[in-house]
C-alpha positions in Angstrom: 0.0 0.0 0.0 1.2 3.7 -0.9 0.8 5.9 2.2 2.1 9.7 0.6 2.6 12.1 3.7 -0.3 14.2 2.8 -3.3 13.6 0.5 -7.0 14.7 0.3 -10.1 13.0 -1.5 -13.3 14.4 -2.2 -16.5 12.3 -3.6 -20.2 14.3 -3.1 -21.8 12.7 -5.7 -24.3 10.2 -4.5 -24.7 7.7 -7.3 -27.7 5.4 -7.8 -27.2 2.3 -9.9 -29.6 -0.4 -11.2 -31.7 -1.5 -14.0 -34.6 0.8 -13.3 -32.7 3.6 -11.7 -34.0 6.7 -13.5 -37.5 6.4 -11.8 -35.3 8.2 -8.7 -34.7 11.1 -10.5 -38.5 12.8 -9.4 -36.9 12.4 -6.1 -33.5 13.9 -6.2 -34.6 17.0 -8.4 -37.2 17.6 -5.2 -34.4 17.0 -2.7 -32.3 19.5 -4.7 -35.2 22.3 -5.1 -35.4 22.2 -8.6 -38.4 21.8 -10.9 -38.1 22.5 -14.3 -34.9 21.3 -15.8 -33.4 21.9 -19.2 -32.3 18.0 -20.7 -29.2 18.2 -22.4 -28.3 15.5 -25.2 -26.9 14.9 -28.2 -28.6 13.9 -31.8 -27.4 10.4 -31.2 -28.6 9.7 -28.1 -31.8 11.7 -29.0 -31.9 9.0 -31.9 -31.3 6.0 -29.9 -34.5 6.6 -28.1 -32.6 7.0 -24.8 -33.9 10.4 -24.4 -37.6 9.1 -24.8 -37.2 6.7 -22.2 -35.7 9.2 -19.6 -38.7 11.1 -20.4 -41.2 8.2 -19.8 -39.5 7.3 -16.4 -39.3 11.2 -14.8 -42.6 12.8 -16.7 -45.2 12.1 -14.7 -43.6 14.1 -12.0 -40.9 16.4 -13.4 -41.9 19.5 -15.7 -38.8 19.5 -18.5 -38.4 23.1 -19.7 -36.3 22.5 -22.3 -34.9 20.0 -24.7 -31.6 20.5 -26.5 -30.4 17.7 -28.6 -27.8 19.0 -30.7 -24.4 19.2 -28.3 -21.7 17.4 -31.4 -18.9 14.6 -30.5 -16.3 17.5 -29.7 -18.6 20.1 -27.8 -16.9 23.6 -27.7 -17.3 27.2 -26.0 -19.6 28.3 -28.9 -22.0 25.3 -28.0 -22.0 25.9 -24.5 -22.7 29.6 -24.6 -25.5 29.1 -26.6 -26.9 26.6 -24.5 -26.4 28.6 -21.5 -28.8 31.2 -23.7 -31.9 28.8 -24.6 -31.6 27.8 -20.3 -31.9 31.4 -19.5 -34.8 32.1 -21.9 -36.4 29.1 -21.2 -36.3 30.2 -17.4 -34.9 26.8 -16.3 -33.4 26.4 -12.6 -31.8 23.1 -13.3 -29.9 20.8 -15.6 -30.2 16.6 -16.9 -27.5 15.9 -18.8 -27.9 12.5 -20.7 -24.9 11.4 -23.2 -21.3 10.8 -23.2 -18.5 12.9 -22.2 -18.8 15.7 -24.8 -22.8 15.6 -23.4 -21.1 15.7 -19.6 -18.6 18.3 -20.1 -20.7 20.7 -21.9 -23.5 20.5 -19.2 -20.6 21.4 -17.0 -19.2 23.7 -18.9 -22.8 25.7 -19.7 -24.0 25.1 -16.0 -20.2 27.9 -15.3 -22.2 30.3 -17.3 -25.6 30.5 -16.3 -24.6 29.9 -12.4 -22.3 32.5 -12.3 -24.3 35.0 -15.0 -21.3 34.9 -17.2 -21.0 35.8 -20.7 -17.8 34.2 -21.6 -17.2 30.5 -20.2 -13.4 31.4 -20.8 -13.4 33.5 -18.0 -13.5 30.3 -15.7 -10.7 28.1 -17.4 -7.9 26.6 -15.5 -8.2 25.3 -11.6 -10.4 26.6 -8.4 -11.9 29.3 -10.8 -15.2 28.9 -9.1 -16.2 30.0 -5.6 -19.5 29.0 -5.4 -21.8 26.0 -5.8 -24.0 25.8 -9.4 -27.2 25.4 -10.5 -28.4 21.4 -9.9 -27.0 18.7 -12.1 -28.1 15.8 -12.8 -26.0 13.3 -15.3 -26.6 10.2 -16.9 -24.3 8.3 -18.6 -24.7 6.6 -22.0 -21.3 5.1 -22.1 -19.7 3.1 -19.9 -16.6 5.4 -20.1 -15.7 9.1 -19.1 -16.7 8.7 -15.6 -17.5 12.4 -16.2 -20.5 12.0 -13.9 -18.7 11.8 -10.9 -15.3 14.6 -12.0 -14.7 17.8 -10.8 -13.2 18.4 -14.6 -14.9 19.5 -17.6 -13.0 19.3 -21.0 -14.1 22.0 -23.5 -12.7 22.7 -27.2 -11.5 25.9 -28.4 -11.8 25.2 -32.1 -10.9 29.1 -33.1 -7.3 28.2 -31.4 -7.1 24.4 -32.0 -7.1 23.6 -28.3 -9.2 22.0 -25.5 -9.5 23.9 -22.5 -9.6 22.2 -18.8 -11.7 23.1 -15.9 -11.7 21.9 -12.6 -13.6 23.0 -9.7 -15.2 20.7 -6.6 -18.2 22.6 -8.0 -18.2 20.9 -11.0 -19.2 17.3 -9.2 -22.6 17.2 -10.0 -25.5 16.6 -7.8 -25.8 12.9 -8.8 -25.1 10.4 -11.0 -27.2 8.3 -12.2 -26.2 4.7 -13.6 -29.1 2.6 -15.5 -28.5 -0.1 -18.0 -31.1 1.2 -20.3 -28.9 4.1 -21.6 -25.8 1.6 -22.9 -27.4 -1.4 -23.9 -27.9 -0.2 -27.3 -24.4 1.4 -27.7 -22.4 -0.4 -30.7 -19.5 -2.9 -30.0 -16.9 -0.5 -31.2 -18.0 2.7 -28.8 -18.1 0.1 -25.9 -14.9 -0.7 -26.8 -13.4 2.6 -27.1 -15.3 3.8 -23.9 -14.3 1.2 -21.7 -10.4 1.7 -22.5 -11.0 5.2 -22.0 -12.5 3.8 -18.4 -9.8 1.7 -17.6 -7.1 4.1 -18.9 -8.7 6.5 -15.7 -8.1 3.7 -13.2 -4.9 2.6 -14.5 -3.1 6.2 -14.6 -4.6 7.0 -11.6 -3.0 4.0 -9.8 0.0 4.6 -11.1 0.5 8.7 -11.7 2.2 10.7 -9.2 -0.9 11.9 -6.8 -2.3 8.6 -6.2 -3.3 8.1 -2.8 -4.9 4.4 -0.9 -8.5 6.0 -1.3 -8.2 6.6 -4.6 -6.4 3.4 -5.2 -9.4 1.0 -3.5 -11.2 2.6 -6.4 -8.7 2.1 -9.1 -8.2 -1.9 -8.5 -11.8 -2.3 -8.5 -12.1 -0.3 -11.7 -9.8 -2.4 -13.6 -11.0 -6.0 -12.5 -14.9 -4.8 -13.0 -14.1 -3.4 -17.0 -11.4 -6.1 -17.3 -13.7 -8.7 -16.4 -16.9 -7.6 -18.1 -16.0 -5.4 -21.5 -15.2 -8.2 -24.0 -18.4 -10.2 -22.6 -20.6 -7.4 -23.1 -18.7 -7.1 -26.7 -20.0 -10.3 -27.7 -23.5 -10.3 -25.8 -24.3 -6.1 -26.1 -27.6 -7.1 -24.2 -25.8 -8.9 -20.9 -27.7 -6.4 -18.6 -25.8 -7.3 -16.0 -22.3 -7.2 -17.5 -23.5 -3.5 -18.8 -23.8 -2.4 -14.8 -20.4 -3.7 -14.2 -19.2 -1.3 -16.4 -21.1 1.3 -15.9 -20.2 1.1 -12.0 -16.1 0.3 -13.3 -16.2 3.6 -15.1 -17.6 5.4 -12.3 -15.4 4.1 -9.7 -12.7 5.1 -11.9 -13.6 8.4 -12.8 -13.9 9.4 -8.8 -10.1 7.5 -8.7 -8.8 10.0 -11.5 -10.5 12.8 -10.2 -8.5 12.8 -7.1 -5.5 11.0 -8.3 -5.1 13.0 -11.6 -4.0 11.0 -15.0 -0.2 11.5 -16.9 1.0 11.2 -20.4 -1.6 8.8 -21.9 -4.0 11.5 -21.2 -1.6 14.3 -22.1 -0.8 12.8 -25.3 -4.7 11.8 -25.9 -5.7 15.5 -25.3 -3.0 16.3 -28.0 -4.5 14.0 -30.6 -7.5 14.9 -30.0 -7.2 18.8 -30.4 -5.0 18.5 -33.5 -6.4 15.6 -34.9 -9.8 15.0 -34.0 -9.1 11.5 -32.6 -12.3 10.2 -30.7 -10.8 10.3 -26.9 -11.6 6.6 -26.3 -9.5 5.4 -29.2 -6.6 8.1 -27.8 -6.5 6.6 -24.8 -6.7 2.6 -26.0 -3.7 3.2 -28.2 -1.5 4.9 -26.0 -2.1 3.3 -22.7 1.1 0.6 -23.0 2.9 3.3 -24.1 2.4 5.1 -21.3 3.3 2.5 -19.0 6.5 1.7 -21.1 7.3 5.1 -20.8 6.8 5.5 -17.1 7.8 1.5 -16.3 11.4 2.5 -14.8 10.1 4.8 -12.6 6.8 3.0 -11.5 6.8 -0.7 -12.4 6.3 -1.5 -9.2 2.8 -0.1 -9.2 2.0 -1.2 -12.7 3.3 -4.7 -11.6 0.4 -4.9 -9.0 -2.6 -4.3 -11.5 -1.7 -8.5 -12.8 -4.0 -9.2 -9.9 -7.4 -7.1 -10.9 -6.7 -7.2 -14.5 -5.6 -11.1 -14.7 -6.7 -13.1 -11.6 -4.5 -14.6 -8.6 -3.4 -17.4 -10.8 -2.1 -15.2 -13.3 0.1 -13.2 -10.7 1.4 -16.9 -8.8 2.9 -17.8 -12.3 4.5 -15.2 -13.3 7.6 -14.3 -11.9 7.3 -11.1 -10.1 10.1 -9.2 -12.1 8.1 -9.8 -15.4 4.2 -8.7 -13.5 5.3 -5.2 -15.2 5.9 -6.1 -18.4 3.1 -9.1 -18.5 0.4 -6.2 -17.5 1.4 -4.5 -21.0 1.2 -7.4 -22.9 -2.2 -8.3 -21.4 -3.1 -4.8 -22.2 -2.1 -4.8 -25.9 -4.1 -8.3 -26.4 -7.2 -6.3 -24.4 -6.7 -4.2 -27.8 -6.1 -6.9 -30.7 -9.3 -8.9 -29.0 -11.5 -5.7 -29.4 -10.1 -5.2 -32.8 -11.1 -8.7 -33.5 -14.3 -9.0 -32.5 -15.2 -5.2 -33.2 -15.0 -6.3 -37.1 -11.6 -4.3 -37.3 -13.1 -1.3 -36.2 -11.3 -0.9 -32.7 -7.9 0.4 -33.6 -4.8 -0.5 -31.9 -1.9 2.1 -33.3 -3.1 5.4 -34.7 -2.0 4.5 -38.8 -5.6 2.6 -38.2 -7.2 4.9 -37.3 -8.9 6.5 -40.8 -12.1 9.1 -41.5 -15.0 8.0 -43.1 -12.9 9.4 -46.5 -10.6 6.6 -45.5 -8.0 8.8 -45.2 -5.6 9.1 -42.1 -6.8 10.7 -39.3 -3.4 10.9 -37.5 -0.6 11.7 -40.1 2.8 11.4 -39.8 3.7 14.8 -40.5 1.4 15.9 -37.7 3.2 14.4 -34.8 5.2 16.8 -34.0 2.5 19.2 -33.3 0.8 16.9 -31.6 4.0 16.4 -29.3 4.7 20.3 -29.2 1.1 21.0 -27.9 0.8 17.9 -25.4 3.6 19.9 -23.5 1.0 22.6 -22.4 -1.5 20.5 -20.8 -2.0 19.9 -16.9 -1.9 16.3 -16.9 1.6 16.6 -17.6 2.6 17.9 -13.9 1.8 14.2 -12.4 3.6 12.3 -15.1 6.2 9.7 -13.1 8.5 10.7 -15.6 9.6 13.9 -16.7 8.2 15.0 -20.3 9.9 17.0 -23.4 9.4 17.3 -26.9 11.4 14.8 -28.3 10.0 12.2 -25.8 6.4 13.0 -27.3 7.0 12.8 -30.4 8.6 9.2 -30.1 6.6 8.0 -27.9 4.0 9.2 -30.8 6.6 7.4 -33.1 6.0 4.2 -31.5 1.8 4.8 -31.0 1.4 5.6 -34.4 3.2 2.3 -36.1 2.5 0.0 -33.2 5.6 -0.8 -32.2 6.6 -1.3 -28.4 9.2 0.7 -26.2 12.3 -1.2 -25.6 11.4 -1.7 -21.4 14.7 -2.4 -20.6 15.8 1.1 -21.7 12.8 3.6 -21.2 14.9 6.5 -19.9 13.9 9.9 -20.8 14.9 10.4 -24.4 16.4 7.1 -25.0 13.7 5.1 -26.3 14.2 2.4 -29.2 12.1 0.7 -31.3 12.3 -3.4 -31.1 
């Protein structure tokens, strides 16, 4: 067990789980004093149906004043603003948020503005911005993924500057999170894929970055043994309701772990990708996750040799020999992705030269890598990295992500990484 000197940890949320669990919401919008929310989606989930059957399970008893169903994959400060507009005139006192992270994050992001009477959600960017508590929240998750329903982040683009911009605030936990396997069961085998690496890439970094503490750790570990356990079932049987709660409950467990723990370069490098290539943040973060514990293996092996257990099993960890645990927790991690690529139909990709547009063109080109690298070195997730990051690390770290070829472990020292 890691005992730092000093930590803190900080989890409001209630969350309430189960197959019918969004009959509850009646009850927590009383509790918080609200009564006629604005319901926040996206044209997906509006699509889906998922938004219909929210509706049917709160209506009888809740008066929705709004219902805005157009928040896109990569949300951004125009969307938000605007949003934070049709609340006002609307004359809501309260927000449901139903999607995925871009859905999360922008209710975040748009409850800033119309809490604090703002104009300009920019004016809140960075850390402990906020000094107050915000309108009422409510989130619903449709992937099993972000574990934004339980952060004290929000992750907004700034598209005029080719960026995404990171707040973080206690304030930003929402009121409650609310877990029910009706919002995931119809969500495609490769999305589930995506989202659940995303999930486990949370537990993992956060059990292994620099801030991690034994709170957040009892989170971690049972993060990565509920989504190692369940996601390629619920793959191959996408109505295994109960396989569909395990995740749901994994990513949640791992999104309070990251939120006080922090993440490192997987996520620094994901954020990257994402802003200069428009990489889905799932696939980011299922590519680069061995890389980052490559990277970082010299430094903290010993904590990434302990994740054998939850991701493998006790008999996995009493036969292999306890100098290789590091290493095998890699491998397993790299065959999580081929097995998802497999059964996904090829769709899940595992180094970012598969990753193509629907013009079948390369969303991730060579050439862009070192922009990539160059703006990774401006975000915060950097600070709790085990090892330290520059340029030239980045980009071949990047190097390695993008043709799928893994770091020599025996020599991952800070800009001395080789190819096999």
């Amino acid at each position: 067990m890691h005992f730092p000197g000093y930590y803190e940890f900080f989890c409001p949320a209630p969350t309430l789980a189960g197959h019918r669990a969004l009959e509850k919401i009646p009850t927590l919008l009383h509790r918080l004093g609200a009564r006629r929310p604005m319901l926040v989606t996206d044209k997906g989930v509006a699509g889906a149906g998922l938004v219909e059957i929210v509706q049917a399970a709160i209506s009888k008893d809740v008066m929705i004043g709004a219902v805005e169903d157009d928040v896109p994959p990569d949300s951004d400060l125009t969307v938000v603003n605007r949003l934070a507009g049709i609340y006002r005139d609307k004359r809501c006192d309260s927000i449901i948020a139903v999607g995925g992270g871009s859905v999360l994050d922008t209710a975040k992001g748009m409850n800033i503005v119309v809490s604090e009477n703002a104009d300009d959600l920019m004016r809140f960017s960075g850390a402990g911005r906020l000094t107050r508590p915000l309108k009422p929240l409510i989130a619903i998750p449709t992937t099993a993924g972000t574990g934004s329903e339980v952060t004290m982040v929000a992750v907004i683009a700034d598209h005029a500057n080719n960026r995404k911009m990171l707040f973080t605030s206690y304030f930003l936990v929402p009121d409650a999170a609310v877990l029910d396997t009706r919002m995931t069961l119809t969500l495609p085998p490769a999305i589930t894929a995506a989202t659940g690496m995303d999930a486990l890439t949370h537990a993992v970094e956060a059990y292994t970055c620099l801030a991690k503490n034994p709170v957040s750790d009892a989170h971690a570990l049972s993060a990565i043994e509920l989504i190692s356990q369940n996601l390629l079932p619920v793959i191959k049987d996408p109505e295994n309701r109960e396989g569909r709660l395990a995740l749901a409950v994994g990513a949640n467990l791992a999104g309070v772990a990251f939120s006080n723990a922090m993440v490192g370069m997987v996520h620094t490098l994901g954020h990257s990708v994402g802003a200069v290539c428009g990489v889905p943040h799932g696939t980011c973060m299922a590519i680069l996750l061995p890389y980052g514990l490559e990277y970082n293996m010299h430094k903290n092996g010993h904590f990434t040799a302990q994740l054998l257990l939850p991701l493998a099993g006790a008999q996995a960890v009493a036969r292999t020999p306890s100098h290789l645990r590091a290493r095998q927790v890699v491998a397993m991690i790299r065959q999580m992705n081929q097995r998802l690529h497999q059964e996904t139909g090829g769709a899940h990709a595992r180094f970012f030269k598969e990753v193509v547009g629907p013009d079948g063109q390369e969303r991730v080109p060579v050439d862009k890598l070192e922009a990539i690298a160059e703006k990774a070195l401006g975000d915060g997730s950097i600070f709790y990295n085990p090892e330290e990051l520059e340029k030239d690390d980045l980009q071949m770290v990047m190097s390695h992500a993008w043709a799928g070829t893994p770091l020599d472990s025996n020599r991952v020292k800070k800009g001395s990484l080789q190819i096999r």
